[in-house]
Residue frames as a rotation matrix with the C-alpha (Angstrom) as fourth column:
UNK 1
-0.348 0.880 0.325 90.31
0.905 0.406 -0.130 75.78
-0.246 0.249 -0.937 12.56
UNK 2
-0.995 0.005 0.095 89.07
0.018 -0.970 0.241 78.59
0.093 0.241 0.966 10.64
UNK 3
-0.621 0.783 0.032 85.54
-0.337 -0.229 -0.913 79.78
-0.708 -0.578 0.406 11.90
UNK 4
0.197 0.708 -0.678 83.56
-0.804 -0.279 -0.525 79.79
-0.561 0.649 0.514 8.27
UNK 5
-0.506 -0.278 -0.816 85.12
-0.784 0.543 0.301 75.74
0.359 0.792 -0.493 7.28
UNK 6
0.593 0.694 -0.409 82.25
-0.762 0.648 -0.004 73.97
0.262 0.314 0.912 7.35
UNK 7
0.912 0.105 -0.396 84.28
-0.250 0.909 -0.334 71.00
0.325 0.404 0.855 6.28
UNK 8
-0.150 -0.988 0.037 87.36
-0.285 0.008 -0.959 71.63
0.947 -0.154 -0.283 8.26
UNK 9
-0.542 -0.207 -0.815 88.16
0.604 0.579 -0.549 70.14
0.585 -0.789 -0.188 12.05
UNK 10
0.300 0.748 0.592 85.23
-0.291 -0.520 0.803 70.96
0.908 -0.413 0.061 14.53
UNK 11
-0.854 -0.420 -0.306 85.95
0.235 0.213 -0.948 71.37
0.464 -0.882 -0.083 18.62
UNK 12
0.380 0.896 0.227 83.95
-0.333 -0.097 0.938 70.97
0.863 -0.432 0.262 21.27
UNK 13
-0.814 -0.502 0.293 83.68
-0.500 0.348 -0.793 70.32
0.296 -0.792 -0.535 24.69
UNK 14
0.251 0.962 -0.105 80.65
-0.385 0.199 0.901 67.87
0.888 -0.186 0.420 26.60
UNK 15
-0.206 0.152 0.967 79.94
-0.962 0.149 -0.228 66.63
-0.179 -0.977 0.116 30.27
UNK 16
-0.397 0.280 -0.874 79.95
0.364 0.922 0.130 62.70
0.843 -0.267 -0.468 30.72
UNK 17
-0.235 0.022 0.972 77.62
-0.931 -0.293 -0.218 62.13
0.280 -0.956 0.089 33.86
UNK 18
-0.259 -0.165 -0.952 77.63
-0.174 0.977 -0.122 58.59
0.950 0.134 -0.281 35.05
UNK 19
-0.358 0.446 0.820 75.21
-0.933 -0.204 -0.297 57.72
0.035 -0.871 0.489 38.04
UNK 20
-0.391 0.046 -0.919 75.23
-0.178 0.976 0.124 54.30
0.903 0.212 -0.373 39.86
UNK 21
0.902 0.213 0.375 74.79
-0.410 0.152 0.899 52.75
0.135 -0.965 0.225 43.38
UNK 22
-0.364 -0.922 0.133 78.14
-0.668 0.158 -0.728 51.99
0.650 -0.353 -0.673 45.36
UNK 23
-0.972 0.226 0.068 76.48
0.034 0.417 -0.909 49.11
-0.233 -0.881 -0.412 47.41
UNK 24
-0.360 0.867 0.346 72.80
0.931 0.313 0.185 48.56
0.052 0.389 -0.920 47.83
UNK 25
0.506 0.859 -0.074 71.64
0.855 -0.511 -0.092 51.89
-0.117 -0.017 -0.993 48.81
UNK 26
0.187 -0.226 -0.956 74.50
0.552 -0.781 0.293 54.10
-0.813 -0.582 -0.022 48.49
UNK 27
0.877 0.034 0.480 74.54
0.481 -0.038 -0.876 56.65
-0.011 0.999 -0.050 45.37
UNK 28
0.218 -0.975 -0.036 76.92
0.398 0.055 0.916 57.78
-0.891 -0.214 0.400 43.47
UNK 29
0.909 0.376 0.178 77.75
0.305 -0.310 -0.901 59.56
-0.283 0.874 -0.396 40.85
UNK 30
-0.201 -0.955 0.217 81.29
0.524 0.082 0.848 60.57
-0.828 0.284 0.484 38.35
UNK 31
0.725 0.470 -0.503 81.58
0.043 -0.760 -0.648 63.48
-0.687 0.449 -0.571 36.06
UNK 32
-0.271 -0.950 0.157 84.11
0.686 -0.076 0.724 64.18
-0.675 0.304 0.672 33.13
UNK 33
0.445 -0.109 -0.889 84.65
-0.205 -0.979 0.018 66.98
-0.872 0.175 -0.458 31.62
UNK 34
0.082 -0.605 0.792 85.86
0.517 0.705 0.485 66.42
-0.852 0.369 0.371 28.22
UNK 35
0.305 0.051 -0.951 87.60
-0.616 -0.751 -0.238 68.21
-0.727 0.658 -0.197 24.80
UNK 36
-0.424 -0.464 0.778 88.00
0.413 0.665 0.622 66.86
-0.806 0.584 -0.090 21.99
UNK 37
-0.234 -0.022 -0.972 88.36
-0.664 -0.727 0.176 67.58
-0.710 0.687 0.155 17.96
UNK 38
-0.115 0.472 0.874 86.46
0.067 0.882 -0.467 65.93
-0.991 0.005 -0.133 15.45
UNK 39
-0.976 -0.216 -0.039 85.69
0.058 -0.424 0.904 66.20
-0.212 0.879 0.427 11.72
UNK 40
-0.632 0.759 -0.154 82.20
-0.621 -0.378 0.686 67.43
0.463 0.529 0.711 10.24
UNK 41
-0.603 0.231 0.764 79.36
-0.479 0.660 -0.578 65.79
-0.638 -0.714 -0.287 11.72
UNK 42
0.086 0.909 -0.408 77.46
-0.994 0.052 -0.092 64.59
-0.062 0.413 0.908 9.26
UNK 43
0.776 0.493 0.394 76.18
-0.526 0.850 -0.029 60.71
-0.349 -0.185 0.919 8.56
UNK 44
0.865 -0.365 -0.345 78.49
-0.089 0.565 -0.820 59.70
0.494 0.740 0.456 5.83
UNK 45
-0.206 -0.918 0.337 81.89
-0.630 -0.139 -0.764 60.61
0.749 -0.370 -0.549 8.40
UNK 46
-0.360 -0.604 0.711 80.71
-0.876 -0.043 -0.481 59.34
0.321 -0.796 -0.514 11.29
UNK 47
0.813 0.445 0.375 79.73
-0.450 0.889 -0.079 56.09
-0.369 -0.105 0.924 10.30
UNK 48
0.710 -0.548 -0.441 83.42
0.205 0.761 -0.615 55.34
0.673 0.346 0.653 9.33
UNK 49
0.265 -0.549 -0.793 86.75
0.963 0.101 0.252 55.16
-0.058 -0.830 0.555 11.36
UNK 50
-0.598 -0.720 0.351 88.78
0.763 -0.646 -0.025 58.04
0.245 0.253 0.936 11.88
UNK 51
0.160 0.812 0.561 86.02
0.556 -0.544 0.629 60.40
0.816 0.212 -0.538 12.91
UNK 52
0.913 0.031 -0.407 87.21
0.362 -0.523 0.771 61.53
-0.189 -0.852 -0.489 16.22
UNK 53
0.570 -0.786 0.237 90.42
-0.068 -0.333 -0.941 63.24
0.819 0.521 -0.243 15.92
UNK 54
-0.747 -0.664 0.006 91.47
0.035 -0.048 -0.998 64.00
0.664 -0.746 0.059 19.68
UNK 55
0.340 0.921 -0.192 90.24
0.080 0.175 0.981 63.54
0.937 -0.349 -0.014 23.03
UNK 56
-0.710 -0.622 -0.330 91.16
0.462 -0.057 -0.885 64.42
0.532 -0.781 0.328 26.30
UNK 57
0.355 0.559 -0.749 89.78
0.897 0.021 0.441 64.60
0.262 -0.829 -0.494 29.80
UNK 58
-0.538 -0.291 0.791 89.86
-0.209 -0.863 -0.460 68.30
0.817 -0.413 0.403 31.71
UNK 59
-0.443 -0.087 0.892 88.02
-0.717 -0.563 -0.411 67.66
0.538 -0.822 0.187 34.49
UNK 60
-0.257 0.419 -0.871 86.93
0.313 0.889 0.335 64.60
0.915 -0.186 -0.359 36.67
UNK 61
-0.543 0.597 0.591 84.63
-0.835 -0.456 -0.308 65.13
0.086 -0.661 0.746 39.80
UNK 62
-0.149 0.477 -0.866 83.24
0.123 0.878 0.463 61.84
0.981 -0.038 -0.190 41.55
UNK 63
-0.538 -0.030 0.842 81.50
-0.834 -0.126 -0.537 61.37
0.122 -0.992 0.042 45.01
UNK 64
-0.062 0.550 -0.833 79.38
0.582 0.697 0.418 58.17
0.811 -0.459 -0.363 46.78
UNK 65
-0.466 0.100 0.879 77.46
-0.582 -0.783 -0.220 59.52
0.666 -0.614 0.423 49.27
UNK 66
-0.966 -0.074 0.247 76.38
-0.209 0.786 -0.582 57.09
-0.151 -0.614 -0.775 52.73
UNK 67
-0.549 0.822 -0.149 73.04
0.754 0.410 -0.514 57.66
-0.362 -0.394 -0.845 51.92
UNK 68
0.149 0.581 0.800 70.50
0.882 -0.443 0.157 60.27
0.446 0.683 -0.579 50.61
UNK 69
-0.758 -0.248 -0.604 70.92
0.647 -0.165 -0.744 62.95
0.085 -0.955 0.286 52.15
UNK 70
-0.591 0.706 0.391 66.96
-0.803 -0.565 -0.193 64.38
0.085 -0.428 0.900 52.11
UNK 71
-0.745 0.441 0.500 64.23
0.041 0.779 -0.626 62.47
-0.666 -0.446 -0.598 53.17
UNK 72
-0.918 0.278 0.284 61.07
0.120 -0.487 0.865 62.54
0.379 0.828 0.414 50.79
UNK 73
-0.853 0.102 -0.512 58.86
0.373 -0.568 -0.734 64.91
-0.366 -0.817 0.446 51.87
UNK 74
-0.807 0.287 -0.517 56.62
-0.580 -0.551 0.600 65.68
-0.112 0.784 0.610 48.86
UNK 75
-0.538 0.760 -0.363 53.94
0.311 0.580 0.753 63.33
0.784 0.293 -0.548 49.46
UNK 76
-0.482 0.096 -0.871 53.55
0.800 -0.358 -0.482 64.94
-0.358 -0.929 0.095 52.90
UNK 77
-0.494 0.210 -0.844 52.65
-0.111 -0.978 -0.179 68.32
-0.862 0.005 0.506 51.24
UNK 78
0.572 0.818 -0.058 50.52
0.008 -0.077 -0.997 67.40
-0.820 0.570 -0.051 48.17
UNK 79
-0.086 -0.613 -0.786 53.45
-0.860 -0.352 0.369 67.25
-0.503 0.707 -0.497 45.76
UNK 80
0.766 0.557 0.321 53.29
-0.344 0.777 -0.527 63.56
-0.543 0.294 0.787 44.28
UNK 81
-0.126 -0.991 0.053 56.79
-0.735 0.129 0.666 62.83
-0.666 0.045 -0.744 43.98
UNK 82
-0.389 -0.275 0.879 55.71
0.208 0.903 0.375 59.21
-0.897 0.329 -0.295 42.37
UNK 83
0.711 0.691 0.131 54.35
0.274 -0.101 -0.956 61.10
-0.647 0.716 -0.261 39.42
UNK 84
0.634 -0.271 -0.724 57.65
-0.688 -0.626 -0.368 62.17
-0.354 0.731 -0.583 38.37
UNK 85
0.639 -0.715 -0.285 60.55
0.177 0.496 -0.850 60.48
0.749 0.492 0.443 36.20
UNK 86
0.874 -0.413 0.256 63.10
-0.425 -0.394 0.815 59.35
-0.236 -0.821 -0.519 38.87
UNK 87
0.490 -0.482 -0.726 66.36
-0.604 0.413 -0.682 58.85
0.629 0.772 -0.089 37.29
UNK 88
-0.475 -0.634 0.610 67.72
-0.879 0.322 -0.351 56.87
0.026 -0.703 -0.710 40.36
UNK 89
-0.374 0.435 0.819 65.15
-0.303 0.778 -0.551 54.24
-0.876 -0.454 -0.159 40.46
UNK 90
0.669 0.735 -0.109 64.69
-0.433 0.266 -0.861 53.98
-0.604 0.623 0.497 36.26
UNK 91
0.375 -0.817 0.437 66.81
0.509 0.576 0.640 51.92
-0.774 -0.018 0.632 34.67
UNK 92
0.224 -0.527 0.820 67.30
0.817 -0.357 -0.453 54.86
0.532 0.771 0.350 31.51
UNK 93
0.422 -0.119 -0.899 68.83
0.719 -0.560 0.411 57.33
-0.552 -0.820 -0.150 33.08
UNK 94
0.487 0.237 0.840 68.17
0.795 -0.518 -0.315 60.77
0.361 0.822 -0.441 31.51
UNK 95
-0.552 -0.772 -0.315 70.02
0.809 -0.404 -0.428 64.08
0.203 -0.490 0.847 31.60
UNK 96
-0.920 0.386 -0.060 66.70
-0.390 -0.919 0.060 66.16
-0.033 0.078 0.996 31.15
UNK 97
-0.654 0.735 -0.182 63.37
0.729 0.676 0.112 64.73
0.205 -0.059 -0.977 32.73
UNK 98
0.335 0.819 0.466 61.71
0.738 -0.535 0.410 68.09
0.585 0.207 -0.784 33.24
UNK 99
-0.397 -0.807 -0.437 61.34
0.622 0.114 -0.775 71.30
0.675 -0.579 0.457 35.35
UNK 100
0.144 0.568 -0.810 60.31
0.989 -0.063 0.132 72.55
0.024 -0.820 -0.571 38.04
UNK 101
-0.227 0.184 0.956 59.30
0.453 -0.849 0.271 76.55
0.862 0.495 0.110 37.74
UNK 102
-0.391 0.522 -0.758 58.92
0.861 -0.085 -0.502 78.20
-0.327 -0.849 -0.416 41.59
UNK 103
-0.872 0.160 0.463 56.53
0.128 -0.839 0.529 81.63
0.473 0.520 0.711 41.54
UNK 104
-0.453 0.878 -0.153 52.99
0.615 0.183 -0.767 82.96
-0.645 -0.442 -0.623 43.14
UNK 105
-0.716 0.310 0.625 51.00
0.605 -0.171 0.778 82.95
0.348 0.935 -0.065 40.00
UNK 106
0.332 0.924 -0.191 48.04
0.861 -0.214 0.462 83.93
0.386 -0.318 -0.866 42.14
UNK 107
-0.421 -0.481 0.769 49.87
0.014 -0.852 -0.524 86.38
0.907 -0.210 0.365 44.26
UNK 108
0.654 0.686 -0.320 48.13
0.177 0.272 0.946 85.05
0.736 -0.675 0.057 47.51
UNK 109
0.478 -0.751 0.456 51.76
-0.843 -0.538 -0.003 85.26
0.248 -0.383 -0.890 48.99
UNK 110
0.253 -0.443 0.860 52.64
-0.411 0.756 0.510 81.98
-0.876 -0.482 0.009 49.13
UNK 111
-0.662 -0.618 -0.423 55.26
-0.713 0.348 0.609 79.98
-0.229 0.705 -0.671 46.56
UNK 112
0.570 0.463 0.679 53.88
-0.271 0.886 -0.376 77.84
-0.776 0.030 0.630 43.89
UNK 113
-0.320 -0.932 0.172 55.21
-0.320 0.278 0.906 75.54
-0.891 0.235 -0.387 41.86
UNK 114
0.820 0.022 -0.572 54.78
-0.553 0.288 -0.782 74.95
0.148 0.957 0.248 37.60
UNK 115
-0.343 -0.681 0.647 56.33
-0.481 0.719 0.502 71.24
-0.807 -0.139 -0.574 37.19
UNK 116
0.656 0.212 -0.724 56.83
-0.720 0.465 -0.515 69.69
0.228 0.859 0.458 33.65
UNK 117
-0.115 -0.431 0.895 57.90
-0.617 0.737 0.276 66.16
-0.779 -0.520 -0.350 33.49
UNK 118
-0.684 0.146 -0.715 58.04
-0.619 0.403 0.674 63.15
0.387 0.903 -0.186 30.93
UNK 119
-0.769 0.631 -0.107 55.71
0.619 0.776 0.125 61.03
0.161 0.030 -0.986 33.36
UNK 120
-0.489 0.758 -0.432 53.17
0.047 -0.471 -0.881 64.14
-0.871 -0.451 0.194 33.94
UNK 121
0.349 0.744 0.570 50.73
0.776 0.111 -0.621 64.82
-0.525 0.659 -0.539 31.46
UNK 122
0.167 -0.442 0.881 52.70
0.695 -0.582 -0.423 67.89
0.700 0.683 0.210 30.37
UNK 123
-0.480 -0.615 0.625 52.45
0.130 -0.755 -0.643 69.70
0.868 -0.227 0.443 33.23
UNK 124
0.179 0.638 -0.748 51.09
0.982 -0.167 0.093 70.34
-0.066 -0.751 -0.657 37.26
UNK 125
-0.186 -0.265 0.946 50.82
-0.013 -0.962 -0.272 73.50
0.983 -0.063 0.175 38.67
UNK 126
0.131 0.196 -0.972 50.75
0.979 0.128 0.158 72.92
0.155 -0.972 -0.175 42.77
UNK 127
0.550 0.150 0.821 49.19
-0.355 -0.848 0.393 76.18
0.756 -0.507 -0.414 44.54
UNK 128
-0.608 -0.578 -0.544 51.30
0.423 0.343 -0.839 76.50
0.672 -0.740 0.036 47.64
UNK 129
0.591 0.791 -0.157 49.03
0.411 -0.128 0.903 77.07
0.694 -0.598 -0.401 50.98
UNK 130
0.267 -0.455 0.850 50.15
-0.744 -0.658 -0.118 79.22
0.612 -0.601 -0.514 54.05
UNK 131
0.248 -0.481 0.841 50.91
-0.779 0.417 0.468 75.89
-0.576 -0.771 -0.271 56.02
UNK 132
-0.224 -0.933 -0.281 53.30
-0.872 0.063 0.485 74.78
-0.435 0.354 -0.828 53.26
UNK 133
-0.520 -0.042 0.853 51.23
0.124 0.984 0.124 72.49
-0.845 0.171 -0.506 51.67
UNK 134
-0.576 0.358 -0.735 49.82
-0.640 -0.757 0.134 72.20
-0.508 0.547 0.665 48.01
UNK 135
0.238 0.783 0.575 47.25
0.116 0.565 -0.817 71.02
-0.964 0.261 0.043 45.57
UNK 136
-0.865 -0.420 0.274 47.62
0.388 -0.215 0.896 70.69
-0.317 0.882 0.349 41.87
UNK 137
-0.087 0.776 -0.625 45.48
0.206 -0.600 -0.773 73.22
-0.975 -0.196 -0.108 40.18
UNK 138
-0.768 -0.566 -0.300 46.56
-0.073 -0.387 0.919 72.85
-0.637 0.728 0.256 36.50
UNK 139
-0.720 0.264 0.641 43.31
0.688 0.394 0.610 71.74
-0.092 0.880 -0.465 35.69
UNK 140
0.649 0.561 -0.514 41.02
0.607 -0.789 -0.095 74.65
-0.459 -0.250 -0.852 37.50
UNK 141
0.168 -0.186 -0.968 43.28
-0.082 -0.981 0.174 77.22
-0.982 0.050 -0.180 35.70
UNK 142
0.736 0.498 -0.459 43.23
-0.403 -0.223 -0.888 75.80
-0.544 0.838 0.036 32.35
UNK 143
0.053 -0.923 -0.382 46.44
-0.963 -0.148 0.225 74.51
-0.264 0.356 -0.896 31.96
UNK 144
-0.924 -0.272 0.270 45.36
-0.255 0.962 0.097 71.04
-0.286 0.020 -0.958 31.60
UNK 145
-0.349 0.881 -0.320 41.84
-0.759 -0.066 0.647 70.05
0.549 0.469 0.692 29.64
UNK 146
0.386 0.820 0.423 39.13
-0.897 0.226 0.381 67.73
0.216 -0.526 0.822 31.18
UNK 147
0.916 -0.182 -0.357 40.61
0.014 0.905 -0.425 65.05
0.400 0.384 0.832 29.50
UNK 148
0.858 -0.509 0.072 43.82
0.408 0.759 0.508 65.22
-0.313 -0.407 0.858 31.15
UNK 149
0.536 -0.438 0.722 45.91
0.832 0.417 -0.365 66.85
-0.142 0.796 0.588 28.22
UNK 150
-0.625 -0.354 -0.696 47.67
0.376 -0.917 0.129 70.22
-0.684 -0.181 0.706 28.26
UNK 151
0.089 0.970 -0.226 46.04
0.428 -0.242 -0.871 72.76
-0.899 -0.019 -0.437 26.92
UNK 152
0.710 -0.158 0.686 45.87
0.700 0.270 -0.662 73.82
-0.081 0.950 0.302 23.18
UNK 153
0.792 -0.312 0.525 49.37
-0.228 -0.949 -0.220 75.73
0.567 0.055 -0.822 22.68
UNK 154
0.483 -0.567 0.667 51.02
-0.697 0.213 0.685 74.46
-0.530 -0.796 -0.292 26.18
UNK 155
0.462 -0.556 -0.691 54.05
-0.298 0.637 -0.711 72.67
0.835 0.534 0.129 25.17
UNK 156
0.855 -0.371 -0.361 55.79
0.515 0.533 0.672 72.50
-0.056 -0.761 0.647 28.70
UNK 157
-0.167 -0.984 -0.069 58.41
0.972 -0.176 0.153 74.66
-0.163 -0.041 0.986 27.92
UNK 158
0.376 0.204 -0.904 59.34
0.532 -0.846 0.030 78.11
-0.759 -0.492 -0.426 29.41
């Protein structure tokens, strides 16, 4: 494959993740590593046969675990766990649902946390308190308008 042919055989490599339940409550989850050579992507190729060229597994990595192994804690401390996108309990099951930014914007000494999400409005910002609990503040620092909405500019992404 020569670097500058466009129109000659393209390689790549991508991650398969595949997350189920083993049983009613126990998860699970199965990775593959995979290479594989292909021709040009564009519409007109890979809407006929013959578009993949080769394929081949490098690395599998599966586990099922008895149970969760944290409890959820985040309603306890002001976090609002049920506000985010939980890919275990939705039935699409995404590889990017947001993220979670730790820092002490304020400098008070205590960790807080900038969380984007697809079920937040664009974004929280939970002040952390000295007895480990927080509050979302995105709306008292501007990051979030009366209405609810990020603010003009704020996409959610660092």
């Amino acid at each position: 494959m020569a670097r500058d042919d466009l129109d000659g055989e393209w390689q790549g490599t991508c991650k398969v993740r595949l997350w189920v339940f083993a049983g009613s409550a126990r998860p699970a989850e199965s990775v593959l590593l995979l290479q594989f050579r292909t021709v040009r992507p564009q519409q007109k190729r890979l809407g006929k046969p013959g578009w993949l060229l080769a394929c081949s597994v490098e690395q599998v990595g599966a586990g099922i675990a008895k149970g969760f192994l944290f409890r959820e804690r985040g309603a306890d401390r002001g976090l609002e766990p049920e506000r985010l996108y939980d890919n275990w309990n939705e039935e699409l099951k995404l590889s990017h649902t947001g993220q979670i930014y730790a820092c002490d914007y304020n400098r008070d000494g205590c960790i807080d946390l900038l969380v984007t999400d697809l079920r937040f409005p664009g974004v929280a910002l939970f002040e952390g308190t000295p007895n480990g609990d927080f509050r979302d503040v995105a709306r008292e620092t501007g990051l979030l308008t009366d209405a609810g909405r990020p603010a003009e500019g704020f996409t959610g992404q660092a």
